[in-house]
Backbone bond lengths (Angstrom), bond angles and torsions (degrees), N, CA, C in turn:
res aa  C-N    CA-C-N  psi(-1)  N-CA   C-N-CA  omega(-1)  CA-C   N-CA-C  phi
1 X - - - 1.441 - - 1.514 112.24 -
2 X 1.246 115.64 -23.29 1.648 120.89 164.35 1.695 119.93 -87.27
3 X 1.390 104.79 129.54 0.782 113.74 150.76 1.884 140.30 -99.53
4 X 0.925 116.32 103.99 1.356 108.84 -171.31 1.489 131.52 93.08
5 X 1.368 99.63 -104.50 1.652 98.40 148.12 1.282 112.86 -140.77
6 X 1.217 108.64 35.75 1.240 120.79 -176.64 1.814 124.27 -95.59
7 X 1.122 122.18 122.27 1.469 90.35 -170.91 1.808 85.71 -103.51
8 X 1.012 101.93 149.74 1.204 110.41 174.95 1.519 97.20 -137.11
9 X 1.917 117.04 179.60 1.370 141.88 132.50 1.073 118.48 -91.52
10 X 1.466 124.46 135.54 1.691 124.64 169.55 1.359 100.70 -138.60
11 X 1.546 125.27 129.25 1.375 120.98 177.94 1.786 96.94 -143.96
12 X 1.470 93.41 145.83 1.634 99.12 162.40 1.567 121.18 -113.33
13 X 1.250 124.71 119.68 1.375 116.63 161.89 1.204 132.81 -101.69
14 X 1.407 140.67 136.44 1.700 125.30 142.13 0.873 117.24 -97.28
15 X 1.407 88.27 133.45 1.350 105.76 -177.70 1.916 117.15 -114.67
16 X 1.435 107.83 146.78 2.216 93.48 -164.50 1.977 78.90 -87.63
17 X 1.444 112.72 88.24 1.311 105.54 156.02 1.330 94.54 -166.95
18 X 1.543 108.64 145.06 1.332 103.22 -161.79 1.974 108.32 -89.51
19 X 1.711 122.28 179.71 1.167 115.31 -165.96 1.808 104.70 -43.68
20 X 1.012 117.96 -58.52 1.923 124.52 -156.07 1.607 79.50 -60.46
21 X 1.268 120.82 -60.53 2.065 117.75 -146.41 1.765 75.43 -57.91
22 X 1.472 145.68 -88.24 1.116 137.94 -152.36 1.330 118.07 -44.11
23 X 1.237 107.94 -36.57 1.473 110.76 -178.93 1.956 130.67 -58.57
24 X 1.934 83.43 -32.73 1.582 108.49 -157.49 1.835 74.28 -87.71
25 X 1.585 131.22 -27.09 1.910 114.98 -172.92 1.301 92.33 -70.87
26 X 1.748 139.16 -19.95 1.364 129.05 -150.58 1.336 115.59 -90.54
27 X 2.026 99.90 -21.31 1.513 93.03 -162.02 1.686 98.86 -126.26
28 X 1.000 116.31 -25.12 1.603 140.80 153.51 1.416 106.75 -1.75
29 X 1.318 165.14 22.85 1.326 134.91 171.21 1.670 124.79 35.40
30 X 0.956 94.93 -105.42 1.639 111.06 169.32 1.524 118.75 -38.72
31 X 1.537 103.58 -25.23 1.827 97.54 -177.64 1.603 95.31 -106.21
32 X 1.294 108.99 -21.48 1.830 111.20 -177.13 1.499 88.08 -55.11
33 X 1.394 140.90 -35.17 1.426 125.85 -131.57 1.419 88.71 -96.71
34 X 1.445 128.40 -45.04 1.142 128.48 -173.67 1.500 132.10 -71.89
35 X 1.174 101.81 9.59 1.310 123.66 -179.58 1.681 129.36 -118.50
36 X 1.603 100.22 -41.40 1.465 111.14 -153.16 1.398 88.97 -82.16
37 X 1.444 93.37 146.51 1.598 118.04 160.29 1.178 116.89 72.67
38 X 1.762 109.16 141.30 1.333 135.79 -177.57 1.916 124.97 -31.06
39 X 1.128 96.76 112.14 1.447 111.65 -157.37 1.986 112.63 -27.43
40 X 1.248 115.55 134.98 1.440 133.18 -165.13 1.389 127.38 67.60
41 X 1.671 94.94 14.20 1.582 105.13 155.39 1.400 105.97 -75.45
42 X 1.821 103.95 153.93 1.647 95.55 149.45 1.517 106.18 -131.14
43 X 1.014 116.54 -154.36 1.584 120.57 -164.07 1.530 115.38 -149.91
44 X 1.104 116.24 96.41 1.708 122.39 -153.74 1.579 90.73 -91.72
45 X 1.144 162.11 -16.91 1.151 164.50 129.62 1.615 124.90 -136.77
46 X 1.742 97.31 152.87 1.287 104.55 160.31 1.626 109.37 -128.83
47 X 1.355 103.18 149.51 1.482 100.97 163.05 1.554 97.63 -141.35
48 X 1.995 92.13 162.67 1.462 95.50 -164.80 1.345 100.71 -159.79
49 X 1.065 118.10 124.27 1.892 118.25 163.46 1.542 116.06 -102.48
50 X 1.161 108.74 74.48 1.759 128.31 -178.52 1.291 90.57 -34.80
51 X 0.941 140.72 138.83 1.630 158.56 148.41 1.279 106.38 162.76
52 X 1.378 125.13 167.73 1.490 149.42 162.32 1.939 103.64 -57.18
53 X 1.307 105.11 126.53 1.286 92.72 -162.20 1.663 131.09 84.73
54 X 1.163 102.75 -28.65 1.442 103.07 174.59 1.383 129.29 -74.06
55 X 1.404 141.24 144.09 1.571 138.38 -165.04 2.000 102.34 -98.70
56 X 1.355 110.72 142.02 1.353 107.39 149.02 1.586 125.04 -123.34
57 X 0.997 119.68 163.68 1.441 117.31 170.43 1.900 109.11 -114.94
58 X 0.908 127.19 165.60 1.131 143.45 166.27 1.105 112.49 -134.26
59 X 1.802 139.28 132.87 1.456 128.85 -175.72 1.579 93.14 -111.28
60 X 1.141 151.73 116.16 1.554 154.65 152.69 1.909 126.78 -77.26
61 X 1.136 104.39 137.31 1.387 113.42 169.79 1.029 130.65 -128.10
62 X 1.294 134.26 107.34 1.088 125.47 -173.73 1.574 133.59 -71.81
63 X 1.241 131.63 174.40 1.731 105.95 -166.66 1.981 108.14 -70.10
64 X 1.112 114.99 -25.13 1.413 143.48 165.92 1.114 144.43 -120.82
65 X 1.654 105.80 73.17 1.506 103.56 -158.72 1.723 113.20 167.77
66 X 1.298 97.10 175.74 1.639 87.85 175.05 1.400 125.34 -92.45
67 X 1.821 121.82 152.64 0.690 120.46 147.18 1.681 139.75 -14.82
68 X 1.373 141.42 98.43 1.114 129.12 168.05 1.449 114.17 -136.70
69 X 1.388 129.69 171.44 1.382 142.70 148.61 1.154 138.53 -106.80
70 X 1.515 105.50 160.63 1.671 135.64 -178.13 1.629 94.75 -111.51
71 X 1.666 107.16 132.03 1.562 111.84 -175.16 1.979 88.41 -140.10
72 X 1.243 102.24 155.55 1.581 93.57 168.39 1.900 71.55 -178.22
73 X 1.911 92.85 -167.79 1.510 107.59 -161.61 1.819 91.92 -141.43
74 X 1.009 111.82 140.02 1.672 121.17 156.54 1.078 130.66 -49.96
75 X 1.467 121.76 103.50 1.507 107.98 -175.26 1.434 111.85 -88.97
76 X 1.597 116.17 -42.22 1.333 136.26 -165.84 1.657 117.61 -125.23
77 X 1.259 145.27 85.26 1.306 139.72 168.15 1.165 116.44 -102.64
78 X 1.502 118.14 116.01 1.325 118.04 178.60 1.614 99.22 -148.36
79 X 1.327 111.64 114.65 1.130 126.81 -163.08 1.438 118.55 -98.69
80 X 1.179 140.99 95.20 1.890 105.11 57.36 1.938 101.17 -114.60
81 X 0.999 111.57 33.47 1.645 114.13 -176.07 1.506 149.39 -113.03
82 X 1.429 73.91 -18.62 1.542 89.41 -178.48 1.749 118.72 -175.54
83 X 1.747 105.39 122.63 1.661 105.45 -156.00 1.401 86.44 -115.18
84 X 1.555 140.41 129.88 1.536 136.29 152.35 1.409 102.82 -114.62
85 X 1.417 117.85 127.72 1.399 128.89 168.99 1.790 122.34 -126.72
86 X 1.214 172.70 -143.40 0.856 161.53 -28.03 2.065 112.04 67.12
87 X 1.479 98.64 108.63 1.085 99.26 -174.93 1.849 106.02 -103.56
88 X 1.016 145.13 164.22 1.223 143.63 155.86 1.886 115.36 -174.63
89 X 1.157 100.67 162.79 1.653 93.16 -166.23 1.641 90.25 -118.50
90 X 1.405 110.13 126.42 1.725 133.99 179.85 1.862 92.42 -47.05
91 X 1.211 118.24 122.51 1.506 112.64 178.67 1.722 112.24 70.09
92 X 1.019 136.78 70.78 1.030 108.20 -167.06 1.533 114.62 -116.17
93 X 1.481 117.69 -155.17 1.673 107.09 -159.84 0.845 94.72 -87.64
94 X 1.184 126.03 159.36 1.915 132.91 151.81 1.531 121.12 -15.32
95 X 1.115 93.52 -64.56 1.671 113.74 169.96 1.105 116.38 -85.90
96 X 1.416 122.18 49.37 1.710 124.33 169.99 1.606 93.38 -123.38
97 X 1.280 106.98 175.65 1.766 120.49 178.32 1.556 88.86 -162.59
98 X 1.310 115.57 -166.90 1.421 130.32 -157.65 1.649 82.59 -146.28
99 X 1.738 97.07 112.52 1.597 129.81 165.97 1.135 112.15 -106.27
100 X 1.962 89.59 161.77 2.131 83.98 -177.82 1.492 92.13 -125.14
101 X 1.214 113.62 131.82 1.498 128.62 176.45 1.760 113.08 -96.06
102 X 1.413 109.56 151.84 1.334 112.18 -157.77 1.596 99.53 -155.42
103 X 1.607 106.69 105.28 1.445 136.98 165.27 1.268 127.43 -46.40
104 X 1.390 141.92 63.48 1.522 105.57 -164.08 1.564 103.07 -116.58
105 X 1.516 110.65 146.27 1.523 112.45 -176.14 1.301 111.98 -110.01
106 X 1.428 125.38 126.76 1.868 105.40 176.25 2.066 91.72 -122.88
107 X 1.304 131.59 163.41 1.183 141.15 -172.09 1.556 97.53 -88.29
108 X 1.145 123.41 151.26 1.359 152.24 -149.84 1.744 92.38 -133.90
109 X 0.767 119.95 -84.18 1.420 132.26 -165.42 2.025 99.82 -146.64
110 X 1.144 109.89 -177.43 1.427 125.46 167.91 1.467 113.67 -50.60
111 X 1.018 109.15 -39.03 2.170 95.60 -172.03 1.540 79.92 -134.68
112 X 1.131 136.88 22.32 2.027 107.65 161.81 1.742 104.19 -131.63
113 X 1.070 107.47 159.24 1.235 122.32 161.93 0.993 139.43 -133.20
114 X 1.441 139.26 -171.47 1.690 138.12 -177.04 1.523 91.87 -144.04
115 X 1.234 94.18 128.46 1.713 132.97 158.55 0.924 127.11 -74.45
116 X 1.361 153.15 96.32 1.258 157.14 -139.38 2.043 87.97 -129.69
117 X 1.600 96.37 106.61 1.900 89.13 161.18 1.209 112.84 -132.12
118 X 1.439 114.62 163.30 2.095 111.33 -155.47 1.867 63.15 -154.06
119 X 1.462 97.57 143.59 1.713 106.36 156.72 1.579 93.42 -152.23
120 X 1.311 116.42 178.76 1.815 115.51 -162.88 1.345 122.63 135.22
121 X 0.991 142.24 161.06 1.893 100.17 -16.78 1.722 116.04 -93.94
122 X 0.935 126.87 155.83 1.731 148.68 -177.64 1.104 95.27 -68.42
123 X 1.475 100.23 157.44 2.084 110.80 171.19 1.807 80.37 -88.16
124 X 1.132 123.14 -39.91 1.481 110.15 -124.88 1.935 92.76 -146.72
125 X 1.703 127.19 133.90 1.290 89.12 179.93 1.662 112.90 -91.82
126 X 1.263 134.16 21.08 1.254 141.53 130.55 1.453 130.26 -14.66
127 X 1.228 103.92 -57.63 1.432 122.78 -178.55 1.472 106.70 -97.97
128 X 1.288 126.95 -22.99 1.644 125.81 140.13 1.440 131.97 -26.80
129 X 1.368 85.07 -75.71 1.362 92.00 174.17 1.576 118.61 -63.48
130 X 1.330 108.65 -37.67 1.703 110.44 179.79 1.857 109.66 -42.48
131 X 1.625 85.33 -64.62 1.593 80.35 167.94 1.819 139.79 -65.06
132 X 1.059 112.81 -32.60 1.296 131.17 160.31 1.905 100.77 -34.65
133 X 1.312 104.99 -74.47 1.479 89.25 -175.20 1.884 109.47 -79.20
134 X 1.024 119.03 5.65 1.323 102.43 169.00 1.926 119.97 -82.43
135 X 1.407 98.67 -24.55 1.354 106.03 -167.95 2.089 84.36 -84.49
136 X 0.993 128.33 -40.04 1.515 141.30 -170.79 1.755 79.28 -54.57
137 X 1.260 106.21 -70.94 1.777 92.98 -163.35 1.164 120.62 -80.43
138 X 1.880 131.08 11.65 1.161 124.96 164.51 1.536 110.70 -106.88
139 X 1.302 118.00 -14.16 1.230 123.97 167.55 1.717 125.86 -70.06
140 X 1.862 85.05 -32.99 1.431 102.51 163.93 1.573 126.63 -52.83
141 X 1.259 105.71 -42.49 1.693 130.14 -175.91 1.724 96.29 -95.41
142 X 1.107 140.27 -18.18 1.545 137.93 147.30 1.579 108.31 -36.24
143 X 1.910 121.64 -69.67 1.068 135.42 -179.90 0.890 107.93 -27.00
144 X 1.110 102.69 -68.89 1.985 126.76 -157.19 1.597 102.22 -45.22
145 X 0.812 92.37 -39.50 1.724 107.31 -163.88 1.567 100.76 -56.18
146 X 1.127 89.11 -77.01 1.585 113.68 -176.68 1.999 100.25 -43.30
147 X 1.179 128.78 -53.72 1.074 129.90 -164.02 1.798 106.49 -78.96
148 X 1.245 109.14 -25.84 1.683 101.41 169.78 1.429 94.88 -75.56
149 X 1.220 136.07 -43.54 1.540 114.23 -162.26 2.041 100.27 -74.76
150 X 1.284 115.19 -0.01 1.729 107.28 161.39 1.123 106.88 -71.41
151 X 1.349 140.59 -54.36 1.408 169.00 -133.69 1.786 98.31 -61.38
């Protein structure tokens, strides 16, 4: 998962939803909530001003624990293909920094697609990996989604 000295995340998904349906779970509010984050989180709000320049918040809970947030800003929206924002966690650990994560969608066929995600670089690969499986188990619960509405 490293390159260089870089720690990064890199993941691929398909997903059976085509570029816009994936795009509209990515930036969506209401569908961000039902999805995001590492399994027995939930997500008591999102807010978001989609544009270049624009800020979102995410509020998170963990199954044991407190309330906290993820805040960052839009660098790049261009829809249905490609989302870059600024990631960072409100308060964060010692070993956190402020990464920029990067969305990219290409078509698979007619109703599926592939998810292309890059986040980077890490203070620490600790916190790599932390995230690595968090995006693994909300991306995981992304699928799902998409595949009950085939059903």
């Amino acid at each position: 998962m490293t390159h260089g000295s870089e720690l990064r995340v890199r993941l691929r998904r398909a997903l059976d939803g085509s570029c816009p349906a994936v795009f509209r779970e990515l930036t969506d509010p209401r569908e961000v909530a039902r999805w995001w984050g590492p399994d027995g989180f939930t997500i008591p709000s999102v807010e978001s001003d989609l544009r270049p320049g624009g800020a979102y918040r995410i509020a998170m809970r963990p199954p044991e624990g407190e309330l906290f947030y993820l805040v960052g800003e839009f660098l790049e929206v261009e829809p249905p293909e490609r989302l870059v924002y600024t990631f960072r966690w409100k308060d964060p650990d010692p070993e956190d920094r402020e990464t920029v994560v990067t969305l990219s969608l290409h078509d698979i066929d007619a109703g599926r697609s592939e998810l292309v995600l890059d986040q980077g670089d890490f203070a620490s690969e600790r916190r790599r990996a932390l995230h690595e499986e968090g995006w693994s188990q909300g991306l995981g619960k992304l699928g799902e989604l998409f595949a009950s509405q085939r059903d």
